[in-house]
C-alpha positions in Angstrom: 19.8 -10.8 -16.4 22.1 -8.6 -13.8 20.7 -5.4 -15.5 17.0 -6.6 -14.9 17.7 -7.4 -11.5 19.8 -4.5 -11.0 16.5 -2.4 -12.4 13.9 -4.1 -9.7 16.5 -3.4 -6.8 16.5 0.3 -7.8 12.1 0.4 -8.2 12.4 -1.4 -4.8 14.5 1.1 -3.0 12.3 4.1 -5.0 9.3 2.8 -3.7 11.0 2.2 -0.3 12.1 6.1 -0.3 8.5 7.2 -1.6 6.7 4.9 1.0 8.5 6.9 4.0 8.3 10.5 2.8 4.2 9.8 2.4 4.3 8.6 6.0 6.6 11.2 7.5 4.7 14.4 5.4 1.5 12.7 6.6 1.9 12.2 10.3 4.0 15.8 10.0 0.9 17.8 9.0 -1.2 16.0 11.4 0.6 16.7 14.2 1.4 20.4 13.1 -2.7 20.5 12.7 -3.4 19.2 15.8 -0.9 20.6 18.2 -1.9 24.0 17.4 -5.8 23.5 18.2 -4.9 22.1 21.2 -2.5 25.2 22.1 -5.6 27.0 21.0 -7.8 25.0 23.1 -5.5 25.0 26.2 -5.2 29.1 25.6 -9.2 29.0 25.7 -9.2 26.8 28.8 -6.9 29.1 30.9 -8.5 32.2 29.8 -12.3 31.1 29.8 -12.8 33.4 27.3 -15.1 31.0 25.2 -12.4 30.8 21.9 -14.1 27.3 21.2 -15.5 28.6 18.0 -12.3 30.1 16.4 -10.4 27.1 17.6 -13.5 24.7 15.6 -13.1 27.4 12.5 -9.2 26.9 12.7 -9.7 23.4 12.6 -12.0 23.8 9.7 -9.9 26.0 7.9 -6.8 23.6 7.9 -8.4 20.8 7.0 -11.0 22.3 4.3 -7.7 23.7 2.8 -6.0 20.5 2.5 -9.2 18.8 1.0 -9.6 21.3 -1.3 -6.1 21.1 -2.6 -6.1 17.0 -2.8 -9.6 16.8 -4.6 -8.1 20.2 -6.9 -5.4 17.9 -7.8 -7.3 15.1 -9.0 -10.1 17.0 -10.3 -8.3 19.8 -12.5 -4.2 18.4 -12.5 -4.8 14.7 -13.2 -8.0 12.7 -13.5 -6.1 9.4 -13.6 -5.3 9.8 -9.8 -8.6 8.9 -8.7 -9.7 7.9 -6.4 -6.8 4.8 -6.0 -6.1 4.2 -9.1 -5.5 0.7 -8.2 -8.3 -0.8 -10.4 -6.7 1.0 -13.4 -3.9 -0.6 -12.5 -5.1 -4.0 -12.4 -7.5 -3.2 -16.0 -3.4 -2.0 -17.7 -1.8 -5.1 -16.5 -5.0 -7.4 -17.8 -5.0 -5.6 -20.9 -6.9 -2.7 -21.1 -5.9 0.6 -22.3 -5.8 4.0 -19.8 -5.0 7.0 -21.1 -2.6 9.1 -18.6 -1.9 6.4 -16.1 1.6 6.3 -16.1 3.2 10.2 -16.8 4.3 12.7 -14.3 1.4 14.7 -13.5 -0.4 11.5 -12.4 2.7 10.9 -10.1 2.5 14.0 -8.8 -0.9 14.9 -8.4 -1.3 11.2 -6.9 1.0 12.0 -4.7 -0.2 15.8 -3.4 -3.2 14.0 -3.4 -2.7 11.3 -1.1 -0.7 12.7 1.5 -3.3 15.6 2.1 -6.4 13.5 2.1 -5.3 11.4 4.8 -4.2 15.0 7.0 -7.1 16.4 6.6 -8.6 13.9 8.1 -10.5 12.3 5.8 -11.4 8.7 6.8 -9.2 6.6 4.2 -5.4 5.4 3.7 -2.7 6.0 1.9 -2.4 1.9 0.7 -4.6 2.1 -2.1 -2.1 5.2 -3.5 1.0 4.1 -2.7 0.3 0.7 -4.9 -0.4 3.2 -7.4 2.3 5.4 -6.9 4.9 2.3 -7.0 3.5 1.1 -10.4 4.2 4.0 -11.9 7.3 4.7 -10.4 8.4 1.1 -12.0 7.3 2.2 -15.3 9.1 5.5 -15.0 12.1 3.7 -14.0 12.2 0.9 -16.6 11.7 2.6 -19.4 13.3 6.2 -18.7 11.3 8.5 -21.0 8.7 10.9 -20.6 6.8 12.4 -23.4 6.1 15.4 -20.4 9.4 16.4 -19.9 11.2 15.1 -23.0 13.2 12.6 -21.7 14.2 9.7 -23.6 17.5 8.1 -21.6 19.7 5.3 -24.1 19.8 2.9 -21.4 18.1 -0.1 -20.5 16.0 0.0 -23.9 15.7 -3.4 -24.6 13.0 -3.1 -21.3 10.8 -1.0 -23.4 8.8 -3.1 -24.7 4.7 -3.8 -23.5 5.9 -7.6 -21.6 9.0 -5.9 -19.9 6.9 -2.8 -19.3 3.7 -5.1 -17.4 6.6 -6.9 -15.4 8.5 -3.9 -13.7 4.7 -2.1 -13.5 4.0 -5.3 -11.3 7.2 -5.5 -9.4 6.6 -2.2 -8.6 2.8 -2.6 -7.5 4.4 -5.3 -5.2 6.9 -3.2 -3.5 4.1 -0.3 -2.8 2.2 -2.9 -1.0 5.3 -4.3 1.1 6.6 -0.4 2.0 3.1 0.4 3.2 2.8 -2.9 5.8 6.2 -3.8 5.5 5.4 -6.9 4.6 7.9 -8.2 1.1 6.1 -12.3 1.2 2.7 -10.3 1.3 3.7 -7.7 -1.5 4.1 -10.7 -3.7 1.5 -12.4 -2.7 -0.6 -9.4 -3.4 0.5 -9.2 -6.6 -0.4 -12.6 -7.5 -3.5 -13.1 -6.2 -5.0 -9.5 -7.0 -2.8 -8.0 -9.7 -1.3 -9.6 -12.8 -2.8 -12.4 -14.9 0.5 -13.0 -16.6 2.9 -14.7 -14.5 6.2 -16.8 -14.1 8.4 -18.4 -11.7 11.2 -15.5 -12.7 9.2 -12.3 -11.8 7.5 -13.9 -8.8 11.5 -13.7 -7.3 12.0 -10.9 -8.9 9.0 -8.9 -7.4 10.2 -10.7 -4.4 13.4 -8.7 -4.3 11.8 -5.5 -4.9 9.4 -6.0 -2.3 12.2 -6.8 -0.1 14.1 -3.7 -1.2 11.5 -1.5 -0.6 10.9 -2.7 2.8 14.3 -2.6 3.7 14.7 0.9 2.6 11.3 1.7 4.8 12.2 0.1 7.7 15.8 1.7 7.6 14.8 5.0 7.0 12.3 5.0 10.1 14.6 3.8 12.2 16.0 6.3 13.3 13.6 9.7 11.6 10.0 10.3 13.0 8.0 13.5 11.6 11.6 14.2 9.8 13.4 14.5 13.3 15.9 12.5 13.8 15.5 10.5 17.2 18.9 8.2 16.8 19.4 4.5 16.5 19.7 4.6 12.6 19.4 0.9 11.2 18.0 -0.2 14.6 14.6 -2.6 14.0 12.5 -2.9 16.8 10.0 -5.2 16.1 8.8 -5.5 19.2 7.3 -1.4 19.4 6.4 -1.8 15.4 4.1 -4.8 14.9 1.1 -4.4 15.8 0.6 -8.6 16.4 3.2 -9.0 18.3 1.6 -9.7 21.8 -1.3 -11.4 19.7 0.5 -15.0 19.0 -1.3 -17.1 21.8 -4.2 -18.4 21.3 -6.7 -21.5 22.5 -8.7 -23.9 20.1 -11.7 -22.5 21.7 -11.4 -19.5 20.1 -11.8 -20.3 16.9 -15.5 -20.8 17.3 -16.4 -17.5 17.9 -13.7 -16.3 15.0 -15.9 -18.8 12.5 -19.1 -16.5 13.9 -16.6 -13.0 13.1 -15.4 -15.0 9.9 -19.2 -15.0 8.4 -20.0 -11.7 10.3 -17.2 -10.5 8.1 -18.3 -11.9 4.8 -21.8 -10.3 5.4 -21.1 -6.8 6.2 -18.2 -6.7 3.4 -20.7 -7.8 0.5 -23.3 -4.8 2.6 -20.1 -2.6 2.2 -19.4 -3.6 -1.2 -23.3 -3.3 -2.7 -24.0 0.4 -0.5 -20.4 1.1 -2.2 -22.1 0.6 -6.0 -25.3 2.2 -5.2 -23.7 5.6 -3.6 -21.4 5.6 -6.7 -24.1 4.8 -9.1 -25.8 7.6 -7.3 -23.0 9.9 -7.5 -22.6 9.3 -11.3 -26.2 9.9 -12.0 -26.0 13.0 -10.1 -22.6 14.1 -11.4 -23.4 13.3 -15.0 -26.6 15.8 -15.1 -24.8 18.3 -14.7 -24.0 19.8 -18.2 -21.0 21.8 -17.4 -17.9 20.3 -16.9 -15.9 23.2 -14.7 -19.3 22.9 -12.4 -19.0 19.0 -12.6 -15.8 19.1 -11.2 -16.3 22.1 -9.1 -19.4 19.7 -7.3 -17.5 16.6 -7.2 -15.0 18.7 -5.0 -17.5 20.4 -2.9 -18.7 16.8 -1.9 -15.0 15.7 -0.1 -15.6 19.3 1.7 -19.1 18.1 3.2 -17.0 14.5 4.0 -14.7 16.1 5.6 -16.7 18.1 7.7 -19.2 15.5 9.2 -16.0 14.2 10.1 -14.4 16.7 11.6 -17.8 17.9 13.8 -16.9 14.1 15.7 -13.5 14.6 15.8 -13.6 17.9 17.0 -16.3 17.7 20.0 -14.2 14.6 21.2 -10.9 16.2 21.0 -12.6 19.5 23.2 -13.6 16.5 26.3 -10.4 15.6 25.5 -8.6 18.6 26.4 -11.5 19.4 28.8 -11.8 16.0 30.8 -11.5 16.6 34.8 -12.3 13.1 35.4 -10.1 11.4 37.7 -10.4 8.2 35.4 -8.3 10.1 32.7 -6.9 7.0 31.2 -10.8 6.0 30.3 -11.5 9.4 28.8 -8.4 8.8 26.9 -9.4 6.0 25.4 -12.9 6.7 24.7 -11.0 9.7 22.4 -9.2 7.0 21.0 -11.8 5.5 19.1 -12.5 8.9 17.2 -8.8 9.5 16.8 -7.8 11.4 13.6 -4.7 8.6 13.1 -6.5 5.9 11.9 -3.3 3.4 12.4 -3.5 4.9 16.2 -7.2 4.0 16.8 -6.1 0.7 15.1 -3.5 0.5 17.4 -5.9 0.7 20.7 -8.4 -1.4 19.7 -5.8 -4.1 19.4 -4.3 -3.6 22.5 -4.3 -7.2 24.9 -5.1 -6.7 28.5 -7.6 -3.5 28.4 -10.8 -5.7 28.5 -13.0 -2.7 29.9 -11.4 0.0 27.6 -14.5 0.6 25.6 -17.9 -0.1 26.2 -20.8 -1.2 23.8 -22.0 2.2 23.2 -19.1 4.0 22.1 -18.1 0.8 20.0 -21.5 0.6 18.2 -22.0 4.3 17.6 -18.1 4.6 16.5 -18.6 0.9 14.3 -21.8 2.7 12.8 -20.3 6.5 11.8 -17.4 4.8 10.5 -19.0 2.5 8.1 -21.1 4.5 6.9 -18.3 7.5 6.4 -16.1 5.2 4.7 -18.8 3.9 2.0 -18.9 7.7 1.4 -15.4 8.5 1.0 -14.6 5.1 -1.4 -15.2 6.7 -5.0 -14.9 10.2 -3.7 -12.6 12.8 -6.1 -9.3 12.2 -3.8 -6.4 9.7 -4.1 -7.3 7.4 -0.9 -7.5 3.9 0.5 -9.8 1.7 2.0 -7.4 -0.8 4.3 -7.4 1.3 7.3 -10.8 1.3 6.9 -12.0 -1.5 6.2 -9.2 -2.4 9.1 -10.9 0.0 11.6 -14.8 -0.7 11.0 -13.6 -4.6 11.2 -11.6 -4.4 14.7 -14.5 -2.5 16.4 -17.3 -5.1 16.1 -14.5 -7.7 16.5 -13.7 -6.0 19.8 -18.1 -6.5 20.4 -17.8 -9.6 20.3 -14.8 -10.0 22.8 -16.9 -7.9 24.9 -19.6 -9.8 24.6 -17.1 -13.1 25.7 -16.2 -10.8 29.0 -19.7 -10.6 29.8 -20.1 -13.9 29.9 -17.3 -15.3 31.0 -15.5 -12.6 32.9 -12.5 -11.2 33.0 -9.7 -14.4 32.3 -6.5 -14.2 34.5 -5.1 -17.6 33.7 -3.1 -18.4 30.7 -6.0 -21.1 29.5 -8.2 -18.6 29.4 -6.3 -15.6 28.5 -7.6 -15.7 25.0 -10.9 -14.5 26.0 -9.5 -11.3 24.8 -11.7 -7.9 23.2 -7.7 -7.0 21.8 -7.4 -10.4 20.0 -10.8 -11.0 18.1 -10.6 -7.1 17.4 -7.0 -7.9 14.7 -9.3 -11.5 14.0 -12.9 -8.7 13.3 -10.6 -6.5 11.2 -9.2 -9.4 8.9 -12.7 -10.5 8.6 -14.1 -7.5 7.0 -10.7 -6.6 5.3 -11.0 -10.5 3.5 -15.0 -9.3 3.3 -14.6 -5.8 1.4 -11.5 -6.9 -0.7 -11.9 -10.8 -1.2 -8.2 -11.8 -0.8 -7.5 -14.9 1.4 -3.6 -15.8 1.6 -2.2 -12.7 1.1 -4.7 -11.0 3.5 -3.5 -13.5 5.8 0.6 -12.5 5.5 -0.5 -8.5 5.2 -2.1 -8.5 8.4 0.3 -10.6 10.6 3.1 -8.4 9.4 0.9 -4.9 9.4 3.0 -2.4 11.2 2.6 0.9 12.7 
């Protein structure tokens, strides 16, 4: 068995390398985006010549030409990249038949695909991808051929066979869900509870060590580059600047009746999320299928991420101008209410967390941001790019969980002492966002390992 194990190191460490180029290219073009409307913006500000509307239609520009480009290459490149392609997934390794799920210009399209949906600032992930990205890089891998490009390699061919196939399609599933939250126990667990029906005691540790490969690789790799600059410290892990959970670990027995209230809160507005879901894609399909011609089909199902994306980017853009524009002497409070419309979904994640900062928000700018968010991320699920839902469905869940905590400090006040420290917005905004993540998706244990191992 060295050569199968051999086989699920290398997917691992694959999946590993692909999980940090998608993050590097995506916070790259984010910051490139951003930095230069807010040279523009700060050139308009010292000028006061008014330039707010070319900076708005740069803005535009950049992010309507990275929509454009990650809807074209689902729409017209490959259809079997959309939008996550983790249900196909999931139907292959049950025993259905997709056509084009597993050759190159699914890889590559997915992949194009993915990283520009999530910088153009699209509300969704790269998760759901990058599951499907590490299947079919465990395909490729195991069985070393491609009708596309005429490969057929004489090597590891007793693998290609449909059981040996499923296995390494699973490991590799696995190890996409471990680079993403750097999480290898939760990877598994994913796998099992979500992914394959077929299922023994040998893959489970051999997904296990591709999952641990490809966080390994991950975490190594980020050590020491950030936006492909390297910054030092290679193969240094600090876990204490990179999970999000880590000041999150004390807690009192009293809170966990007001996390049974966000536990059922969460079941409620996941099967809402789940049913408006169906109904805008039944919607969608109606609509899309009445229209005879396929080129304008596919031409509409594109123009629809462009409108998406610019609701979007209207918010994003008015807060970023008070941003820039904010004279208040409480800048820390303007800077946090920007954080809540932040482009980085991980960031805004990030800040709603946050322990200790129990007047950071207030109810209106949680309930109008808990509001547009939902209801833009019901939109973008089944839209024509390569996305995900787990920040998401991570985001909408942390800001009513962070309500709630509010609602604890209006009552109780603000806790000094360590016996009541746990009346905290920060904490029952991670316990909100498992809620509706364990709503929306309906995983239990694994949810559980994902999100106390999620990492920026």
């Amino acid at each position: 068995e060295w050569d199968r194990w051999l086989l699920m190191g290398l997917i691992g460490t694959a999946v590993g390398m692909l999980g940090f180029l998608v993050h590097q290219i995506i916070y790259s073009l984010i910051k490139l985006k951003w930095d230069l409307v807010e040279n523009y913006l700060q050139v308009s500000k010292r000028k006061q010549d008014g330039n707010i509307h070319m900076t708005w239609l740069c803005t535009l520009g950049s992010g309507l030409a990275m929509v454009v480009l990650s809807s074209g290459s689902v729409l017209f490149f490959c259809p079997a990249g959309s939008p996550s392609g983790l249900p196909e997934i999931i139907g292959y390794l049950n025993g259905t038949s997709v056509q084009h799920l597993f050759n190159i210009k699914t890889f590559i399209g997915t992949f194009v695909s993915c990283v520009l949906a999530v910088a153009s600032g699209l509300f969704c992930g790269p998760e759901g991808p990058m599951i499907h990205l590490g299947a079919l890089l465990g395909c490729g891998l195991s069985q070393l051929q491609s009708d596309t490009l005429g490969i057929h390699l004489p090597i590891f061919t007793r693998f290609q066979n449909s059981a040996d196939k499923r296995s390494f399609i699973t490991a590799g599933a696995g190890a996409g869900v471990a680079s993403v939250f750097r999480a290898p126990i939760g990877g598994l667990l994913f796998t099992l509870e979500e992914v394959s029906s077929f299922w023994d005691i040998r893959l489970a540790w051999q997904t296990f060590f591709c999952c641990l490969m490809a966080t390994f690789t991950t975490d190594l790799l980020s050590s020491s580059l950030s936006g492909f600059v390297y910054r030092g410290h290679f193969g240094f892990f600090e876990a204490e600047k990179r999970i999000i959970f880590w000041n999150l670990l004390d807690l009192n027995v009293l809170a966990f009746i007001p996390t049974i209230l966000l536990g059922m809160l969460g079941g409620l507005l996941g099967a809402l999320f789940v049913s408006l879901n169906i109904k805008i894609n039944k919607l969608r399909m109606q609509f899309f299928n009445s229209i005879p011609k396929l080129s304008l089909r596919k031409t509409s199902k594109l123009l629809e991420t462009v409108i998406i994306l610019v609701k979007l980017l209207q918010t994003v853009f008015l807060q970023r101008i008070l941003l820039t524009f904010c004279i208040s002497p409480h800048l820390s409070l303007c800077v946090a209410a920007a954080a809540l419309l932040v482009e980085n979904g991980k960031q805004g994640i990030t800040y709603l967390f946050k322990r200790g900062t129990h007047e950071e928000f207030g109810y209106t700018s949680l309930c109008t941001a808990l509001a547009f968010y939902f209801i833009l991320s019901c939109w973008t699920a089944g839209s024509a790019v390569a996305s995900g839902l787990v920040i998401p469905m991570l985001y909408t869940g942390a800001l009513y969980g962070r309500i709630i905590g509010l609602i604890l400090v209006s009552i109780f006040g603000v806790q000094t002492n360590e016996y009541g420290a746990w009346i905290d917005p920060g904490l029952f905004a991670a316990i909100g966002a498992a809620s509706f993540f364990s709503g929306v998706s309906r995983l239990t244990i694994s949810l559980t390992v994902l999100m106390v191992s999620f990492q920026v």
